[in-house]
The first five atom37 places (N, CA, C, CB, O) and aatype in JSON, in Angstrom:
{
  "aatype": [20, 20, 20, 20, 20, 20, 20, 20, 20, 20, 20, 20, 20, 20, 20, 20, 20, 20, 20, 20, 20, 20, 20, 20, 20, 20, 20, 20, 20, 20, 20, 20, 20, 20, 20, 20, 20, 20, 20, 20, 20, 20, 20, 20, 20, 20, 20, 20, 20, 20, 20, 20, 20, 20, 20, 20, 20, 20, 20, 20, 20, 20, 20, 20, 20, 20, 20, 20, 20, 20, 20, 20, 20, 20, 20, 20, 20, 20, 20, 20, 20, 20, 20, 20, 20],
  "atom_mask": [
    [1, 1, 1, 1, 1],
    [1, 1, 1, 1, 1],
    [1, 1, 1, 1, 1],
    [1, 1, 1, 1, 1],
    [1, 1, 1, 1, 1],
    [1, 1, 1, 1, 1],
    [1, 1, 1, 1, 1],
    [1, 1, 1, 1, 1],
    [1, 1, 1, 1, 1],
    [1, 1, 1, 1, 1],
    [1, 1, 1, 1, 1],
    [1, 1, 1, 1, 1],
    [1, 1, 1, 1, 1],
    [1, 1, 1, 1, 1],
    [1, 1, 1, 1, 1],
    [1, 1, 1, 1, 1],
    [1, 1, 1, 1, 1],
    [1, 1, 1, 1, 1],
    [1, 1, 1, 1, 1],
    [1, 1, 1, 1, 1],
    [1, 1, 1, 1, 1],
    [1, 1, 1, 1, 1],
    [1, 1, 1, 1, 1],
    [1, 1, 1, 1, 1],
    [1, 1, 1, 1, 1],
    [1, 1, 1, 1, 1],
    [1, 1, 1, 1, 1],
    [1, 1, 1, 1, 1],
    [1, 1, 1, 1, 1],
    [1, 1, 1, 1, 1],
    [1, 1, 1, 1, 1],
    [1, 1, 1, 1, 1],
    [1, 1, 1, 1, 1],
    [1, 1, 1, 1, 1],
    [1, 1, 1, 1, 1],
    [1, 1, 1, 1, 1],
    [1, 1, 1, 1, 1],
    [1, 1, 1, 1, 1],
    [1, 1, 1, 1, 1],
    [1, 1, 1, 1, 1],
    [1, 1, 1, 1, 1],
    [1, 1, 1, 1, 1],
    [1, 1, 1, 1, 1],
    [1, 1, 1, 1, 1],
    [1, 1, 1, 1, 1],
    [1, 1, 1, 1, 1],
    [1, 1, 1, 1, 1],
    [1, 1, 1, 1, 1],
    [1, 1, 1, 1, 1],
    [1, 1, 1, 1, 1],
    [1, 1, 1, 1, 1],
    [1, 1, 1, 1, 1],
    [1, 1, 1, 1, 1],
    [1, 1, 1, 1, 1],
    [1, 1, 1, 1, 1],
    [1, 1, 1, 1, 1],
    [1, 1, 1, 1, 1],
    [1, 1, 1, 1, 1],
    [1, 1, 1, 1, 1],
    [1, 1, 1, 1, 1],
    [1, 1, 1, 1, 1],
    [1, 1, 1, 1, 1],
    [1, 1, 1, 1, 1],
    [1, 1, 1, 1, 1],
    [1, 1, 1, 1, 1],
    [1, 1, 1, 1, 1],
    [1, 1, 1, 1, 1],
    [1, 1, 1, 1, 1],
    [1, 1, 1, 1, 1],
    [1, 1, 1, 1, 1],
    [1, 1, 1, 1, 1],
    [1, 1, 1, 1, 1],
    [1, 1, 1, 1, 1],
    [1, 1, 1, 1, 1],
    [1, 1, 1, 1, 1],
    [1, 1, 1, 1, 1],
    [1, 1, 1, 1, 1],
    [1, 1, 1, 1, 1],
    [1, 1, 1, 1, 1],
    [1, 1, 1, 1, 1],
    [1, 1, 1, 1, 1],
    [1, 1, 1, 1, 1],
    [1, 1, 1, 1, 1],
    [1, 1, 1, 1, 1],
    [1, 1, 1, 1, 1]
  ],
  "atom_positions": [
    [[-32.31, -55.73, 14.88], [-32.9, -54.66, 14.08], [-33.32, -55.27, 12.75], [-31.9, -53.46, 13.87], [-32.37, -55.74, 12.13]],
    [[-34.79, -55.39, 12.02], [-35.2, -55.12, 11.31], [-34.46, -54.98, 9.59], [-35.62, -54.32, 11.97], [-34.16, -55.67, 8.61]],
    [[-34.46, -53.54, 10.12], [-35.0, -52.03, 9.53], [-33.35, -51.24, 9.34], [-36.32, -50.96, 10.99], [-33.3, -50.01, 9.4]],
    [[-32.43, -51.82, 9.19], [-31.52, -50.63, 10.11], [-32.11, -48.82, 8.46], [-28.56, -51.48, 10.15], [-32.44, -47.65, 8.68]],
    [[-32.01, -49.31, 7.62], [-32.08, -47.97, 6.87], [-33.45, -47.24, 7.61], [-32.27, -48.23, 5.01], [-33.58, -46.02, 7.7]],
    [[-34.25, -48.06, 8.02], [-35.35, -47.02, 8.2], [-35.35, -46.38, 9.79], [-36.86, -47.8, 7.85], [-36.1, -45.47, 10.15]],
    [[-34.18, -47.16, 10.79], [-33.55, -47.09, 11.84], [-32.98, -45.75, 11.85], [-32.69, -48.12, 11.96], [-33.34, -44.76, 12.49]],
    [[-31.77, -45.94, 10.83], [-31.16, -44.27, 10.36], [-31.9, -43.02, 10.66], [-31.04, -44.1, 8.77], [-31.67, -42.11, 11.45]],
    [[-33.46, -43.36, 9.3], [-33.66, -42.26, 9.09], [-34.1, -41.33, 10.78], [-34.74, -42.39, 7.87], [-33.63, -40.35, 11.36]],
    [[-35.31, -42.35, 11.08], [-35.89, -42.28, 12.34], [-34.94, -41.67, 13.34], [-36.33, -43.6, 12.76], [-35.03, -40.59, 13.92]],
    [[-33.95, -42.66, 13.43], [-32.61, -41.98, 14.72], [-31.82, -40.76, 14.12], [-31.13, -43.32, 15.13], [-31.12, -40.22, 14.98]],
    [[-31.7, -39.97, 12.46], [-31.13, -38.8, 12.1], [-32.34, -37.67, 12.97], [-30.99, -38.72, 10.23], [-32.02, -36.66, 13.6]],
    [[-33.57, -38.14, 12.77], [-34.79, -37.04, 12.76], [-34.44, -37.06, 14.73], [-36.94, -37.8, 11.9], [-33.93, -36.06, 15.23]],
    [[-34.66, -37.84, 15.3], [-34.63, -37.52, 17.07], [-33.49, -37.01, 17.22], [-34.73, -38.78, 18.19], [-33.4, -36.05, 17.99]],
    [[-32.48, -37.44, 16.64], [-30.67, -36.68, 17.27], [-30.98, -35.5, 17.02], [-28.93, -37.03, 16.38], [-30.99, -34.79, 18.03]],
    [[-31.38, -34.73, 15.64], [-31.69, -33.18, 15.44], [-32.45, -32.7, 16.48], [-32.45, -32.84, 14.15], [-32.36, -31.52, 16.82]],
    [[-33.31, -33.6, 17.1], [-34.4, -32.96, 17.62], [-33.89, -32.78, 19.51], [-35.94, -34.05, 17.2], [-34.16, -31.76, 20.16]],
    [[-33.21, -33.9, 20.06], [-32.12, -33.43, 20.99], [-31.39, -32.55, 20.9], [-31.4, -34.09, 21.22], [-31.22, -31.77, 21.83]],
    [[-30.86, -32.47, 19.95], [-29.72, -31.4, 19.59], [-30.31, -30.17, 19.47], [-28.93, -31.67, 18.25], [-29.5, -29.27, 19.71]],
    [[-31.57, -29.72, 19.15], [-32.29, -28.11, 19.01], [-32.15, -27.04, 19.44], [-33.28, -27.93, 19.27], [-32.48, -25.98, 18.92]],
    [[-31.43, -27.3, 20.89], [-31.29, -26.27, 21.57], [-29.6, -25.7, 21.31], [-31.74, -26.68, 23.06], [-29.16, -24.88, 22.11]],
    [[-29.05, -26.02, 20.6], [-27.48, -26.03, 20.39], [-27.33, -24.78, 19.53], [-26.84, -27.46, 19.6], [-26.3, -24.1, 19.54]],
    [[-28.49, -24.5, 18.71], [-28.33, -23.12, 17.78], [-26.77, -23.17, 16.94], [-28.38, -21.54, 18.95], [-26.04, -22.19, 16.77]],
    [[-26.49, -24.64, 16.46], [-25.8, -25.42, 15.52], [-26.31, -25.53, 14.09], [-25.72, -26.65, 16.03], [-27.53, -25.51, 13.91]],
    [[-25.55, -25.64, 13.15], [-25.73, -25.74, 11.24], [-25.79, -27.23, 11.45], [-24.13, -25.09, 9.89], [-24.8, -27.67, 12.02]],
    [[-26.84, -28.25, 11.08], [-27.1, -29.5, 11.18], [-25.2, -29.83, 10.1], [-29.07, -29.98, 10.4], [-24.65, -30.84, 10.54]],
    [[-24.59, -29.3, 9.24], [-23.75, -29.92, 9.26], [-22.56, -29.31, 9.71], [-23.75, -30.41, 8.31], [-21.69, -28.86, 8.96]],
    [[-22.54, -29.32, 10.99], [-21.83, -28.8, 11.84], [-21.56, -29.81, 12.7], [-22.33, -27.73, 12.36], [-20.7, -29.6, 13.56]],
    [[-22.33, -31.32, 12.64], [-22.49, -32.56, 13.36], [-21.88, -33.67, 12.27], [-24.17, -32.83, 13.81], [-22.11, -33.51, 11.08]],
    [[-21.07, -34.81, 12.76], [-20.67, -35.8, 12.45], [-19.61, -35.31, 10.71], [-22.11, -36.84, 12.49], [-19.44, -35.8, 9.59]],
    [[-19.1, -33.92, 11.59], [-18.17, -34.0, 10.66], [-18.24, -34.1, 9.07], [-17.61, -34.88, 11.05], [-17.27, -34.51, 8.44]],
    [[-19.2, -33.77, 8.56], [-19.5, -33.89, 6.88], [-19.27, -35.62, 6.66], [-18.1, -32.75, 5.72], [-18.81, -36.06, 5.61]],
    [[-19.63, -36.47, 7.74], [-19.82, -37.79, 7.23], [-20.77, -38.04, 7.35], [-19.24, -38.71, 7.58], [-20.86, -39.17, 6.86]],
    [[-22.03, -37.64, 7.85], [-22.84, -37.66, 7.23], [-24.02, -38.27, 8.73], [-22.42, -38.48, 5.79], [-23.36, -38.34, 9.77]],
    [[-25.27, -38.61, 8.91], [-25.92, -38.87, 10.33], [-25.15, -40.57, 10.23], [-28.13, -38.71, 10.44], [-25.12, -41.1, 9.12]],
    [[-24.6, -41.25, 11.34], [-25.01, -42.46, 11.22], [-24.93, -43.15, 12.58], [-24.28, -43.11, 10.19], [-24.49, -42.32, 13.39]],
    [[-25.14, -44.11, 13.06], [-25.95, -44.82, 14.31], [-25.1, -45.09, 14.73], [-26.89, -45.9, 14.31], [-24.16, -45.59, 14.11]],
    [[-25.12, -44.68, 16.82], [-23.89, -45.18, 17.64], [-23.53, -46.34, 17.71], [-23.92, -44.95, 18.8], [-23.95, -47.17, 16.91]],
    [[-22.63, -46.66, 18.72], [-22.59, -47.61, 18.74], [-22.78, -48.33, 20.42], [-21.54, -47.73, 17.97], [-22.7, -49.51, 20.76]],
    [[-23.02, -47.28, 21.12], [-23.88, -47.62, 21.76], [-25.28, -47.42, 21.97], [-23.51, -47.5, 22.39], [-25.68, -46.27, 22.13]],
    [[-26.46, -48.83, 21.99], [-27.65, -48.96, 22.46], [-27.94, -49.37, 23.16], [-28.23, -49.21, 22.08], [-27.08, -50.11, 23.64]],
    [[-29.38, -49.37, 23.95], [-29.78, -49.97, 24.58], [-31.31, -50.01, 24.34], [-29.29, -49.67, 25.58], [-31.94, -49.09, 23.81]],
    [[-31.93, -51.35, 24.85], [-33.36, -51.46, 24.88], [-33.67, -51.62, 26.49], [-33.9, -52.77, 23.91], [-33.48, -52.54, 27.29]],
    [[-34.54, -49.59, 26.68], [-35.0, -49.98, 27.93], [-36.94, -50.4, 27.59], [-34.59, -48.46, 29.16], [-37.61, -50.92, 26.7]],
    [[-37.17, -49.69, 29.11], [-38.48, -49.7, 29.28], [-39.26, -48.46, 28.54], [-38.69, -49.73, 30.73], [-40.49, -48.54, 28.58]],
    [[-38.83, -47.61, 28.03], [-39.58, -46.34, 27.08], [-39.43, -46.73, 25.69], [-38.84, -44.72, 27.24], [-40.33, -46.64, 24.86]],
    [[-37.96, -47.28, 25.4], [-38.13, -47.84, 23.64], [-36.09, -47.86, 23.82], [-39.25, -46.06, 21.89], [-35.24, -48.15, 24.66]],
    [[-36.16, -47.45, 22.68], [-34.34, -47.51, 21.61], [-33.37, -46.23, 22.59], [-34.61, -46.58, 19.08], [-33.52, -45.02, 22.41]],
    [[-32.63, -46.67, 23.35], [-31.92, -45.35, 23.97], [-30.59, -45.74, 22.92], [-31.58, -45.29, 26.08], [-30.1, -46.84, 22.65]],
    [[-30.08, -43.83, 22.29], [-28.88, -44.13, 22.1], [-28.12, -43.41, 22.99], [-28.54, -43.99, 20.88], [-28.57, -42.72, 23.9]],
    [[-26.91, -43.6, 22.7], [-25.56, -42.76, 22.85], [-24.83, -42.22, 22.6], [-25.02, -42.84, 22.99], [-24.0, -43.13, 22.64]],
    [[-24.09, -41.13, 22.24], [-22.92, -40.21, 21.41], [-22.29, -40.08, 22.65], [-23.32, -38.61, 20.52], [-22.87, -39.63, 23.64]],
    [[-20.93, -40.5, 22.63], [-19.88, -40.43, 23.83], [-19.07, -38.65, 23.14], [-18.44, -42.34, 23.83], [-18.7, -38.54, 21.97]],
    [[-19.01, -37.89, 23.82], [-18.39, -36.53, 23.71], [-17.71, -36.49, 22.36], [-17.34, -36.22, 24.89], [-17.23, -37.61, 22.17]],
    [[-17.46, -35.73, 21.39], [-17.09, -35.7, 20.34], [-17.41, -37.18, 19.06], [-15.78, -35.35, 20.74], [-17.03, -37.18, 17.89]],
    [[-18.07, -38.1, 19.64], [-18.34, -38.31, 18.41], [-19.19, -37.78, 17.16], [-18.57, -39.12, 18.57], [-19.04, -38.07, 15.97]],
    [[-20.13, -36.9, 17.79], [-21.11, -36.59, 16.97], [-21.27, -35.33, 16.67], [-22.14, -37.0, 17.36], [-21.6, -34.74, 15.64]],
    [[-20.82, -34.81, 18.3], [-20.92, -33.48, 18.12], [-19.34, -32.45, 18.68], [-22.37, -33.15, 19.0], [-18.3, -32.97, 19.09]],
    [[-19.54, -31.13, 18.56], [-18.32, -31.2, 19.34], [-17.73, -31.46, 20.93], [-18.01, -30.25, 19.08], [-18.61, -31.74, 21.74]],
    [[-16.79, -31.41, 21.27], [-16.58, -31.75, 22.56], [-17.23, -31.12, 24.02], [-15.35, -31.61, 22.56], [-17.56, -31.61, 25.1]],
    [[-17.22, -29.66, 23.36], [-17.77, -28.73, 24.34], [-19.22, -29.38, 24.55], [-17.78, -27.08, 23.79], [-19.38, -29.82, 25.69]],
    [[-20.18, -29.52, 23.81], [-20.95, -30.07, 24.16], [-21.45, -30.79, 24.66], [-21.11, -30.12, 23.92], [-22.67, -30.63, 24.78]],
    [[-20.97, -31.73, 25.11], [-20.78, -33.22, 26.0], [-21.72, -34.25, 25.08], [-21.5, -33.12, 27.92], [-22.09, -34.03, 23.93]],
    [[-21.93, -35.15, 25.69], [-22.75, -36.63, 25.42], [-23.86, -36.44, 24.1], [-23.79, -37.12, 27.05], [-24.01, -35.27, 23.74]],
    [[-24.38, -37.13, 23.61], [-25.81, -36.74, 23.19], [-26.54, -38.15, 23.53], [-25.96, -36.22, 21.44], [-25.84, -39.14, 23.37]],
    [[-27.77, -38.34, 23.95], [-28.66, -38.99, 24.23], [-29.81, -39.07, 24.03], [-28.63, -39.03, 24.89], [-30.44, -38.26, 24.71]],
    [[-30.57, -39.85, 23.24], [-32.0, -39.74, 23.64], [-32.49, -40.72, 23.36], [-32.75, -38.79, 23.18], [-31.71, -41.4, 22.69]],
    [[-33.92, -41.42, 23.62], [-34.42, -42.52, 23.16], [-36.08, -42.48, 22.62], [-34.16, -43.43, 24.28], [-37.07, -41.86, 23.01]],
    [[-35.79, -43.69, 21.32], [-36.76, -43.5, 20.65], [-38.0, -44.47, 21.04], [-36.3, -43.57, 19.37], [-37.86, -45.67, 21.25]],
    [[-39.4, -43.67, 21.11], [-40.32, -44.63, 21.57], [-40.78, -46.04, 20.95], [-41.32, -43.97, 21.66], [-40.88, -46.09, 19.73]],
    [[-40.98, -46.85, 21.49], [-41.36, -48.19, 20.62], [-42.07, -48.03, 19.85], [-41.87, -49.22, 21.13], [-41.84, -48.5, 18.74]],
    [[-43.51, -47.14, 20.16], [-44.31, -46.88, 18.92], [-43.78, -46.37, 17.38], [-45.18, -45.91, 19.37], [-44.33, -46.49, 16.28]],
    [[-42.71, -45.84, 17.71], [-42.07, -45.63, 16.41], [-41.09, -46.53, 15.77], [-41.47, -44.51, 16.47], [-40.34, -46.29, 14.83]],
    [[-41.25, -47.68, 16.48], [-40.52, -48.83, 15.99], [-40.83, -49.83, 15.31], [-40.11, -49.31, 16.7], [-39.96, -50.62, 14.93]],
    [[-42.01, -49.98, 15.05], [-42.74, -50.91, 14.56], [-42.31, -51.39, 13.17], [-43.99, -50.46, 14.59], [-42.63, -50.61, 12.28]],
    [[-41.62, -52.55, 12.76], [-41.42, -52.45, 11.49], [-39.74, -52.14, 11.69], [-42.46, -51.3, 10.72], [-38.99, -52.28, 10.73]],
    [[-39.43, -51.87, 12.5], [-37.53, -51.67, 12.87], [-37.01, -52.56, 13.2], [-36.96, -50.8, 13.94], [-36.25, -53.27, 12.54]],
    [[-37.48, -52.72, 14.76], [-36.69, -53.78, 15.27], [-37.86, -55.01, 15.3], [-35.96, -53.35, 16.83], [-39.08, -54.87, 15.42]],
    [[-37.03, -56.38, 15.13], [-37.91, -57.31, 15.42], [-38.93, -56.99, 16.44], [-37.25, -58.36, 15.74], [-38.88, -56.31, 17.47]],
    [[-39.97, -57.75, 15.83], [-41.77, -57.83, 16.95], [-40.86, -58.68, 18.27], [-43.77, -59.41, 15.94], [-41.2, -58.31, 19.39]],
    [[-39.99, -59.53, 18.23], [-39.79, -60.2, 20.16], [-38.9, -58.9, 20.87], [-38.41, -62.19, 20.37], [-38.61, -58.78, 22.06]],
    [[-38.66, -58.21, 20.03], [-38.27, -56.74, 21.17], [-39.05, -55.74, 21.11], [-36.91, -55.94, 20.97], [-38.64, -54.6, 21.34]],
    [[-40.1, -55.98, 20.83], [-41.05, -54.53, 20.56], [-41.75, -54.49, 21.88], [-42.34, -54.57, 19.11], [-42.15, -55.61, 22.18]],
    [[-42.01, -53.6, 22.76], [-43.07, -53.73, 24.1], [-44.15, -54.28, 24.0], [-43.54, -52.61, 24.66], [-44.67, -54.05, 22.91]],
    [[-44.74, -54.93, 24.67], [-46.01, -55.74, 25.01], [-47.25, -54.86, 24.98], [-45.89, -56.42, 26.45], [-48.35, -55.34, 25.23]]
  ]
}
């Protein structure tokens, strides 16, 4: 990674945007500590997948959170030898 602050912001804005359907108080997530980046990733074939394993992020009832961010919005994040072709 780059970028990680501009990583943050990018990965705070998609987690909200997974999360939308939850009809949740954005700080109702990560516990009043505030957005910050799993610790699991991965680089597939669409772009940046993360991970929230059950209660880290959100509450338990909710299960997992997931989503992944497109490469086009990466540009300038993660190094150009992991960016898609």
């Amino acid at each position: 990674i780059a970028d990680t602050t501009a990583l943050k912001k990018i990965g705070e804005v998609a987690f909200f945007e997974a999360r939308k359907e939850d009809d949740m108080s954005k700080d109702m997530y990560f516990w009043d500590a505030g957005y910050f980046l799993p610790a699991n990733m991965a680089l597939t074939e669409k772009g940046l997948y993360f991970y929230y394993n059950p209660y880290e992020a959100a509450p338990y009832a909710l299960g997992p959170t997931e989503y992944t961010i497109p490469y086009d919005q990466l540009k300038g994040v993660l190094q150009s030898d992991y960016l898609a072709k």
